[in-house]
N, CA and C atoms as a LAMMPS dump frame, in Angstrom:
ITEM: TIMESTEP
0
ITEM: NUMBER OF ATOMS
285
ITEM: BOX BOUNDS ff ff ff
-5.0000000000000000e+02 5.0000000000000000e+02
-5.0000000000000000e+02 5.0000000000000000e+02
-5.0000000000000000e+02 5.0000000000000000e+02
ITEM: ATOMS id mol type element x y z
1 1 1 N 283.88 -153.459 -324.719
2 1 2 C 284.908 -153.842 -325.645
3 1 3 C 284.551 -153.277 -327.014
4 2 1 N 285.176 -152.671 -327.776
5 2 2 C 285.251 -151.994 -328.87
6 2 3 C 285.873 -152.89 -329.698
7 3 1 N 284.977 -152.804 -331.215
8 3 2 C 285.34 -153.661 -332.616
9 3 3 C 286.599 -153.003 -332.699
10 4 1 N 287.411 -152.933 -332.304
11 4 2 C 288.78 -152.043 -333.699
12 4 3 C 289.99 -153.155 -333.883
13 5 1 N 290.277 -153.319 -335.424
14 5 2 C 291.319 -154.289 -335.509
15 5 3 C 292.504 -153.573 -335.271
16 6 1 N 293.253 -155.058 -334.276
17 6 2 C 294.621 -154.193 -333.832
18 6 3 C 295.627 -154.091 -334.502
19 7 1 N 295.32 -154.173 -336.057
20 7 2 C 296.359 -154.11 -337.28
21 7 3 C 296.396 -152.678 -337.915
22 8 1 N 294.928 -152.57 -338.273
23 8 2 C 294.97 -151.373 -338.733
24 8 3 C 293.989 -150.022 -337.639
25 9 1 N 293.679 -150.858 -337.142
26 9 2 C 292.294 -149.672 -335.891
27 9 3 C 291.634 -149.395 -336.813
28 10 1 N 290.951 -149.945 -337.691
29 10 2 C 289.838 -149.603 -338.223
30 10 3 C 288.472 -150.218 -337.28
31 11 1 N 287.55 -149.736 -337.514
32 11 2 C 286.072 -150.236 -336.883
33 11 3 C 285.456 -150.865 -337.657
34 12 1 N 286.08 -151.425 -338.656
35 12 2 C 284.914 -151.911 -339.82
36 12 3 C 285.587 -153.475 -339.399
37 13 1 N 285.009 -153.854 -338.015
38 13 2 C 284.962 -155.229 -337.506
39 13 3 C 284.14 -156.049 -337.621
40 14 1 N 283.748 -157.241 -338.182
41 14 2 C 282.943 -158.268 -337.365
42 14 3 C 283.488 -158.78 -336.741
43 15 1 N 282.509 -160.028 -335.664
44 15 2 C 282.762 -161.207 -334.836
45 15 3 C 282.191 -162.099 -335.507
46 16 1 N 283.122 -162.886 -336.135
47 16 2 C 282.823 -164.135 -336.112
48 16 3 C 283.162 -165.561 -335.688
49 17 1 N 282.369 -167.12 -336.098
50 17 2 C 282.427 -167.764 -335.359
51 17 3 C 283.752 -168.713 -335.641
52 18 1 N 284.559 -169.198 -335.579
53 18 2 C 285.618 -170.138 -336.477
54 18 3 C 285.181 -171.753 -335.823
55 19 1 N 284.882 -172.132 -337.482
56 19 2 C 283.938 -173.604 -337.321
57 19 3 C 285.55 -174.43 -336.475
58 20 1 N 285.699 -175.791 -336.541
59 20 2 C 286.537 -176.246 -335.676
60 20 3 C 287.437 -177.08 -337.765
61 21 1 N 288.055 -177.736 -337.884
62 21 2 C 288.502 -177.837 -339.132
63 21 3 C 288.016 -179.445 -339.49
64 22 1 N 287.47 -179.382 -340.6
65 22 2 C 286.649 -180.609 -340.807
66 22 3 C 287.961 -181.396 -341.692
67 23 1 N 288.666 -181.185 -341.837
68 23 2 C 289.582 -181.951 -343.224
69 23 3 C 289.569 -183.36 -342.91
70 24 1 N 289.37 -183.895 -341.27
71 24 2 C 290.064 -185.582 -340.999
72 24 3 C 288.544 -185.959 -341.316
73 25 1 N 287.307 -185.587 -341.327
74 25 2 C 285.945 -185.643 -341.458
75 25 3 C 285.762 -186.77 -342.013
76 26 1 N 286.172 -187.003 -343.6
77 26 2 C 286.108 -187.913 -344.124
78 26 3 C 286.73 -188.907 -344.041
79 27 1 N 287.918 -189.063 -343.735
80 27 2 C 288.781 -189.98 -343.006
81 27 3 C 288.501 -190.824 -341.71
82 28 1 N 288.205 -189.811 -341.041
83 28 2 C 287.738 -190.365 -339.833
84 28 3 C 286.352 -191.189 -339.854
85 29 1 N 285.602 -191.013 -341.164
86 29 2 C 284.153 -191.639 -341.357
87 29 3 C 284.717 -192.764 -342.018
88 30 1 N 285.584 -192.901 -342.516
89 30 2 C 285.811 -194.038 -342.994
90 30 3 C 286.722 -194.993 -342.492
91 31 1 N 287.602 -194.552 -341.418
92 31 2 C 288.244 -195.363 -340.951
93 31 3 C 287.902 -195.75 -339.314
94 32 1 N 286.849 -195.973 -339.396
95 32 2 C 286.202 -196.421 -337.95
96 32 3 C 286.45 -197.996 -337.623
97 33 1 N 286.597 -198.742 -336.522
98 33 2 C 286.889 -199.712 -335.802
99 33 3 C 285.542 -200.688 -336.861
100 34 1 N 285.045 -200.115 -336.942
101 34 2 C 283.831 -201.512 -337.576
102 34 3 C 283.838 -201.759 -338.985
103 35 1 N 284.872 -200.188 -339.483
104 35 2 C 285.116 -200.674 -341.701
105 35 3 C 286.386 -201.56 -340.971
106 36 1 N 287.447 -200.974 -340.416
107 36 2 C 288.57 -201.786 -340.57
108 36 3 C 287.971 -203.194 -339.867
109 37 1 N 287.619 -203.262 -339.123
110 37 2 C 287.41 -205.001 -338.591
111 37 3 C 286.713 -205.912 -339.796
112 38 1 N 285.668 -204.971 -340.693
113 38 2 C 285.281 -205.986 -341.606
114 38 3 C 286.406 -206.195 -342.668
115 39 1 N 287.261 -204.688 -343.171
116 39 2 C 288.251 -205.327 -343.975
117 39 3 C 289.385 -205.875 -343.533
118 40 1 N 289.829 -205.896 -342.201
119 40 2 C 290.465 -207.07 -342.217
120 40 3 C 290.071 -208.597 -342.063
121 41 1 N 288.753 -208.517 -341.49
122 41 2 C 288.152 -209.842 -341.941
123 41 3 C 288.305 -210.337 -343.63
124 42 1 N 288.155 -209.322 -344.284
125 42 2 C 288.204 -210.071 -345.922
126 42 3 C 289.273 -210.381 -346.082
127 43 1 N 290.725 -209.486 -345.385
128 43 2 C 291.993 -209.556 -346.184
129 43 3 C 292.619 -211.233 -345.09
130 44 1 N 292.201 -211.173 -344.043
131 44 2 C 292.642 -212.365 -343.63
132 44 3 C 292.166 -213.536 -344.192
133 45 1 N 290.59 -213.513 -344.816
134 45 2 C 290.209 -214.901 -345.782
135 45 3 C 291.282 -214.832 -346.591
136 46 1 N 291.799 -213.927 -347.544
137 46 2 C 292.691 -214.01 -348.246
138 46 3 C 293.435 -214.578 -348.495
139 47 1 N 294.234 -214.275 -346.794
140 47 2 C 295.407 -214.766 -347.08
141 47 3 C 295.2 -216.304 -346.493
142 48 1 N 293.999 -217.146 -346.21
143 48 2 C 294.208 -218.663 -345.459
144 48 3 C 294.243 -217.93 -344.247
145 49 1 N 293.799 -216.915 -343.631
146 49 2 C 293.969 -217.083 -341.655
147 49 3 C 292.362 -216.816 -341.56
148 50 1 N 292.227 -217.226 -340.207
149 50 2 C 290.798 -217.406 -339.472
150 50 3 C 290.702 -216.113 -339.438
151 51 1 N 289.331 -215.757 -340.045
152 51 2 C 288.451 -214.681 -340.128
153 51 3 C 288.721 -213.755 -338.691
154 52 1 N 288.336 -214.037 -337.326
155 52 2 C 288.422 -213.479 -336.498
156 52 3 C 289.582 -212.606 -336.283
157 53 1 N 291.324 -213.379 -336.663
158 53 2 C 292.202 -212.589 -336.27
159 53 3 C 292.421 -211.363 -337.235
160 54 1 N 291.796 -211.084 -338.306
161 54 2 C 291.904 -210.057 -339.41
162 54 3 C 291.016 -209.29 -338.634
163 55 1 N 289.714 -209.698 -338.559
164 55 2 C 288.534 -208.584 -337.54
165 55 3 C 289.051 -208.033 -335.869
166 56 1 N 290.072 -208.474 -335.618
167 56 2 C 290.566 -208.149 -334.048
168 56 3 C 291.66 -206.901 -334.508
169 57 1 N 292.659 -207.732 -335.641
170 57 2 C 293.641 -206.44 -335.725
171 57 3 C 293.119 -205.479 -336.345
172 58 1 N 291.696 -205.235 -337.342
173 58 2 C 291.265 -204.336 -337.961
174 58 3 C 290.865 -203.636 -336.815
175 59 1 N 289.764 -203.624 -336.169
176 59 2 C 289.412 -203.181 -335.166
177 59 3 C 290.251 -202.85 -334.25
178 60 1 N 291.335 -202.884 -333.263
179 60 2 C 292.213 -202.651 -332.885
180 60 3 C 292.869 -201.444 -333.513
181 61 1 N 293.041 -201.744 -334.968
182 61 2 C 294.035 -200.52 -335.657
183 61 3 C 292.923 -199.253 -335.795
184 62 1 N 291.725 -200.052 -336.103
185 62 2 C 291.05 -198.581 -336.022
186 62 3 C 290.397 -197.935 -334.76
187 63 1 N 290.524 -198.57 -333.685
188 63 2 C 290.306 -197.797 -332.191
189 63 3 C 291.271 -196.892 -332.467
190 64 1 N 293.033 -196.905 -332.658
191 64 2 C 294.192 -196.837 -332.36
192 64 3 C 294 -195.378 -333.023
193 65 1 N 293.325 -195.79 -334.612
194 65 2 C 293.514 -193.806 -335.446
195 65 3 C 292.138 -193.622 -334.711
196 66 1 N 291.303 -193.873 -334.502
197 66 2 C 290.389 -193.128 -334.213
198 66 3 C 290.516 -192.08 -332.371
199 67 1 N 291.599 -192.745 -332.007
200 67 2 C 291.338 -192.274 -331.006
201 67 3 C 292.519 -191.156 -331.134
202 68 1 N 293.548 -191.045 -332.477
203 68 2 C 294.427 -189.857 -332.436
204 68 3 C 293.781 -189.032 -332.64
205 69 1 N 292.742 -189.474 -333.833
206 69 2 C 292.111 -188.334 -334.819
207 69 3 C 291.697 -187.443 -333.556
208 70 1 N 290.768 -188.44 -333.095
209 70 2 C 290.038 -187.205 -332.168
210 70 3 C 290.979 -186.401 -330.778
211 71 1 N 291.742 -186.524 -330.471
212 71 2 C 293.104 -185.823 -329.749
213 71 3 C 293.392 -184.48 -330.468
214 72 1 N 293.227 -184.456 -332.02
215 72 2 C 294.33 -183.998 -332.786
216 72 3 C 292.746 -182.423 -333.416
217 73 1 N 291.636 -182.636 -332.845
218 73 2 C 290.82 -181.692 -333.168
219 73 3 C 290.758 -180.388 -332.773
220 74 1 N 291.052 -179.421 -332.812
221 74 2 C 290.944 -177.894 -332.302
222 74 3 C 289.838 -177.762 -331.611
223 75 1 N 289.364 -177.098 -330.788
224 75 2 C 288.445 -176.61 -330.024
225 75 3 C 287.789 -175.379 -331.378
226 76 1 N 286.563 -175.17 -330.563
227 76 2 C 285.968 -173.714 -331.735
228 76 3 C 286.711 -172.581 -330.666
229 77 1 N 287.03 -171.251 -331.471
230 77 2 C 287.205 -170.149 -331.286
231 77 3 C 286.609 -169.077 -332.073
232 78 1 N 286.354 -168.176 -331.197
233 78 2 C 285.252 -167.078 -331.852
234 78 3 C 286.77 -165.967 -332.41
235 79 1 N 286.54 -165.87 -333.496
236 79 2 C 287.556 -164.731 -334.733
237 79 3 C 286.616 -163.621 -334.752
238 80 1 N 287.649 -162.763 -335.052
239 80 2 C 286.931 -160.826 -335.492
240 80 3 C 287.532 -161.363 -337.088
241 81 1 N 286.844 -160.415 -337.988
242 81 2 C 287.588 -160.26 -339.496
243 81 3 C 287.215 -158.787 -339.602
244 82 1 N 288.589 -158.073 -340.248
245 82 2 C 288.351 -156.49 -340.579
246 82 3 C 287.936 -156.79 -342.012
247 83 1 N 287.423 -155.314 -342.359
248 83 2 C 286.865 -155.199 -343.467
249 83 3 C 287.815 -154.701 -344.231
250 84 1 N 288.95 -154.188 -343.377
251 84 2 C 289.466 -152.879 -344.364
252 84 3 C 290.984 -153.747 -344.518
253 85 1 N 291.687 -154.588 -343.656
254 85 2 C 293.046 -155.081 -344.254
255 85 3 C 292.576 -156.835 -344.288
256 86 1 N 291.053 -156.773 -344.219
257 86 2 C 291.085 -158.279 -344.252
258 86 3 C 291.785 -159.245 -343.48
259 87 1 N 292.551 -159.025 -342.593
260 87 2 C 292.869 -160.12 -341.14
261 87 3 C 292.198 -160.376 -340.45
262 88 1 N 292.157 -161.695 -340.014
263 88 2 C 291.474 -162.797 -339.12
264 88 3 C 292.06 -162.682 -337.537
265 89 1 N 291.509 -162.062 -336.729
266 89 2 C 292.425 -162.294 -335.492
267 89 3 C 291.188 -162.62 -334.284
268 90 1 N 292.131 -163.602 -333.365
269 90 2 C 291.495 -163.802 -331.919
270 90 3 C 290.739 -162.696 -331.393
271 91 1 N 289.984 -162.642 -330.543
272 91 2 C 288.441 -161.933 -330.23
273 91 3 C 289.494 -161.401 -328.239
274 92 1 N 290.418 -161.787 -328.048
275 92 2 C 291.432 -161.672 -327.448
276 92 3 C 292.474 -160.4 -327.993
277 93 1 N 292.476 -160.134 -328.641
278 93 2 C 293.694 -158.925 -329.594
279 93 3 C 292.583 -157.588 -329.803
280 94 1 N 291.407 -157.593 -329.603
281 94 2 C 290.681 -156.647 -329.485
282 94 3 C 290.745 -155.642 -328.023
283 95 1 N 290.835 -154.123 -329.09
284 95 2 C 291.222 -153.109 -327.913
285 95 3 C 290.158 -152.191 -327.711
């Protein structure tokens, strides 16, 4: 298999690796089944209800995103980048 991008056929190819996309990263660290169960434990003292049912629906709601987040992650794929028109393409489009 030969480096040449299939935009311009130049040879001035690398292979590289494409990380997977971190953006929910922080989100997802923070919205785990064990922050939400403790804050809904606080927000149910709040309001007068028994501690437990704030820690069931917290927990609950955060199984619920945690389990989109991770559905919603890309797999890694290995990218070429040319040197010469600068496009990013699949390691698949190589001729």
């Amino acid at each position: 298999m030969s480096l040449s991008c299939p935009f311009c056929h130049s040879t001035n190819v690398i292979l590289v690796e494409a990380s997977t996309q971190q953006s929910n990263t922080t989100l997802t660290n923070l919205v785990t089944p064990t922050t939400l169960g403790a804050l809904g434990t606080t927000v149910a003292k709040s309001f007068n209800l028994p501690p437990i049912v704030g820690g069931i629906a917290g927990t609950v709601l955060g199984s619920v995103l945690n389990a989109f987040t991770e559905q919603s992650t890309p797999s890694q794929q290995n990218l070429c980048f040319c040197h010469n028109c600068y496009q990013k393409f699949p390691t698949h489009l190589l001729h």
